[in-house]
TORSEFI-343949 format. One line per 3 residues: number of its first residue (from 1); for each residue y, x, z of C-alpha. Coordinates in Angstrom, 1 decimal, always signed. Layout:
<recs>
NUM	Y/X/Z; ...
</recs>
This chain:
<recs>
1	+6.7/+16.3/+12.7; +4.4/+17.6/+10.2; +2.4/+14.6/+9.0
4	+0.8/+16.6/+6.2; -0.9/+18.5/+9.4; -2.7/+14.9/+10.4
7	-4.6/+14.8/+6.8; -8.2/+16.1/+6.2; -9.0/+17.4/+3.3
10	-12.6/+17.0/+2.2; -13.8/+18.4/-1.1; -15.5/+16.8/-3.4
13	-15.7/+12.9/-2.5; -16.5/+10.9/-3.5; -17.4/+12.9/-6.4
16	-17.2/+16.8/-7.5; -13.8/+17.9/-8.0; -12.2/+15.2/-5.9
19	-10.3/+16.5/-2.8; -9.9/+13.2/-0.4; -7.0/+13.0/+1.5
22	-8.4/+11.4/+4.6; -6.4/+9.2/+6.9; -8.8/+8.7/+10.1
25	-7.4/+12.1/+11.3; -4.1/+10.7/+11.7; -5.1/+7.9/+12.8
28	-6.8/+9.0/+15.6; -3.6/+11.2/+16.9; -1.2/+8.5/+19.2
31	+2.0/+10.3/+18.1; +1.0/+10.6/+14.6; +0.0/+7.3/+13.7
34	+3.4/+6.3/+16.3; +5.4/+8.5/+14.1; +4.0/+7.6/+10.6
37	+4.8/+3.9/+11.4; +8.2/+4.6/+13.1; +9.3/+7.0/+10.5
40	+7.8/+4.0/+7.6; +10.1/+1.4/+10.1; +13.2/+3.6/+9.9
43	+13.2/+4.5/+5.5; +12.2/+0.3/+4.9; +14.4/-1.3/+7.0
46	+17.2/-1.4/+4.6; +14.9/-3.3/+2.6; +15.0/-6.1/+4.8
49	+11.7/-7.9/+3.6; +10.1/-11.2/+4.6; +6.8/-10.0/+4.2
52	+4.8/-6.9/+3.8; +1.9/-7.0/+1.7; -0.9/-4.6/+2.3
55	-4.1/-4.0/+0.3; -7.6/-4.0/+1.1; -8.4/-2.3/+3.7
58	-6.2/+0.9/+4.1; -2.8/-1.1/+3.4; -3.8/-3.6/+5.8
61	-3.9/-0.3/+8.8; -0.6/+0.2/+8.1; +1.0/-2.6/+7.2
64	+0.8/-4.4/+10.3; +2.3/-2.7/+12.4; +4.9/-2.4/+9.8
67	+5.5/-5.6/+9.4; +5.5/-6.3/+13.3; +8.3/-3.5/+13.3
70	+10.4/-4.9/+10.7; +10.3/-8.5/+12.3; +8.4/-10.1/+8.9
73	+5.1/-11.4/+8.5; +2.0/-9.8/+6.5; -0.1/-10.7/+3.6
76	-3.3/-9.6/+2.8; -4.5/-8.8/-0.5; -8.1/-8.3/-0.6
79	-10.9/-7.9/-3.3; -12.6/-10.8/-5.0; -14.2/-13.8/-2.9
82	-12.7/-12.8/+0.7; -10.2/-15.5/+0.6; -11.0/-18.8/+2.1
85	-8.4/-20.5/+0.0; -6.9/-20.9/-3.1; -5.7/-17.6/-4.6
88	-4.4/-15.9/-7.5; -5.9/-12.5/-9.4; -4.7/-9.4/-10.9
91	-7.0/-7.5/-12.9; -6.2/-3.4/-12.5; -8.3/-0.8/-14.6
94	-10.3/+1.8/-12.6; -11.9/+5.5/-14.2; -14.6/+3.5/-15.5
97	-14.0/-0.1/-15.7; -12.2/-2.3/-14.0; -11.6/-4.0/-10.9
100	-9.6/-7.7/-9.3; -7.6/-8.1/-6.5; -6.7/-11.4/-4.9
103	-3.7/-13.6/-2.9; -3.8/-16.5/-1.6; -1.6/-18.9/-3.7
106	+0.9/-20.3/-1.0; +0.8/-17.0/+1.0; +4.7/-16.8/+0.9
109	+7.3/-19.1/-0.5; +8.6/-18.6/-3.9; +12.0/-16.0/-3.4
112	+10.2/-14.2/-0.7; +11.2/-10.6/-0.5; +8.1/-8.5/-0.3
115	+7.3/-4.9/+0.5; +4.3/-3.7/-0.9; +2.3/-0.9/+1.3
118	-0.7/+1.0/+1.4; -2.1/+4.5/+2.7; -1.8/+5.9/-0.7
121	-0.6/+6.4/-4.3; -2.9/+8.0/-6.7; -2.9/+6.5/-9.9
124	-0.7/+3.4/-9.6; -3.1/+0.7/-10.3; -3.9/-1.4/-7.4
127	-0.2/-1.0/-6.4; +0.8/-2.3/-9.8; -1.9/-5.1/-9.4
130	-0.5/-6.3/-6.3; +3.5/-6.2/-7.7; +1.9/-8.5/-10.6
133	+0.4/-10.8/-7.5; +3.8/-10.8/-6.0; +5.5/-11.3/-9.3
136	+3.4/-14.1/-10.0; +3.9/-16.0/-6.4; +7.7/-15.8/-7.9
139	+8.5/-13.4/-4.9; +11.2/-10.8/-5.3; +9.7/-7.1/-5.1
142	+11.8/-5.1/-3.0; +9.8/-1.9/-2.7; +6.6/+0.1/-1.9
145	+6.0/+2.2/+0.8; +2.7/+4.4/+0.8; +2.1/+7.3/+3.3
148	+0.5/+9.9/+0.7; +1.6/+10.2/-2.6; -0.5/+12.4/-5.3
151	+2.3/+13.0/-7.4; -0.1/+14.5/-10.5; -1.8/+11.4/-10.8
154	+1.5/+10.1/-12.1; +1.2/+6.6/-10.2; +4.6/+6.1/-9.2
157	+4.7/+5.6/-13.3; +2.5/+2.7/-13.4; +5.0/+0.9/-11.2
160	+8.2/-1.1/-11.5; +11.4/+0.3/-10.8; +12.2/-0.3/-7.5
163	+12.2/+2.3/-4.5; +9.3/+4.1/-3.3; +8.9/+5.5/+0.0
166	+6.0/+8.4/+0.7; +6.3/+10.2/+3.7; +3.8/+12.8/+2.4
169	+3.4/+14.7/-1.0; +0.3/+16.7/-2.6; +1.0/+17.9/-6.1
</recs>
């Protein structure tokens, strides 16, 4: 199937010279999302995580039903002041300042193998933010899986070196 076929392209958002790579078209499409979160199931399963950790509010689409797949749980990770409990932060720079993301602190127990999703990889940092979340929850990062990649933004950089699944790719 030709995922790439699903994804809107709307120029300039949110600002000129941006092309957004919106998601709600394949979301809307029953054998699109079906096969976006099969074909997600079938490249992480040798990963064999415990948890799937998805970011506010994208990640948290797909990483649900994900994680129901793979037979784990899922964490959320979610911007400042959303959590009820105790958490733990990661600051991550944005164009023009920067930005916090949040965990709370017992979400998993320490050795936990954690895959990391969201809807996409631009520039790396909230995906680096949340591996430092996991890192600091002693968890053991066992990979990332994002449906769109934007390979010129350089983000898979920004990461550590474990594997990276994307199921689409803009350069």
């Amino acid at each position: 199937m030709d995922l790439k076929s699903f994804i809107r392209d709307i120029p300039d958002f949110p600002k000129p010279g941006i092309v957004f790579r919106d998601i709600t078209t394949l979301l809307r499409d029953s054998q699109g999302l079906r096969y976006t979160i099969d074909t997600l199931k079938d490249k992480c399963d040798r990963l064999s995580p415990d948890y799937v950790v998805g970011m506010e509010s994208r990640g948290f689409l797909f990483g649900v039903p994900l994680a129901y797949q793979l037979g784990c749980g899922f964490i959320p990770v979610r911007k400042p002041g959303k959590l009820p409990g105790q958490v733990i932060a990661a600051q991550y720079q944005l164009e023009y300042g920067s930005d916090r993301l949040e965990m709370h602190i017992d979400a998993m127990p320490p050795g936990s193998r954690v895959l990391i999703v969201d809807d996409l990889i631009a520039t790396g940092g909230t995906a680096a933010a949340t591996a430092q979340l996991v890192q600091e929850a002693q968890c053991h990062l066992v990979g990332f899986a994002f449906i769109i990649e934007l390979k010129a933004l350089g983000g898979r950089n920004q990461l550590p070196d474990v594997p990276i699944v994307t199921l689409i790719d803009y350069d």
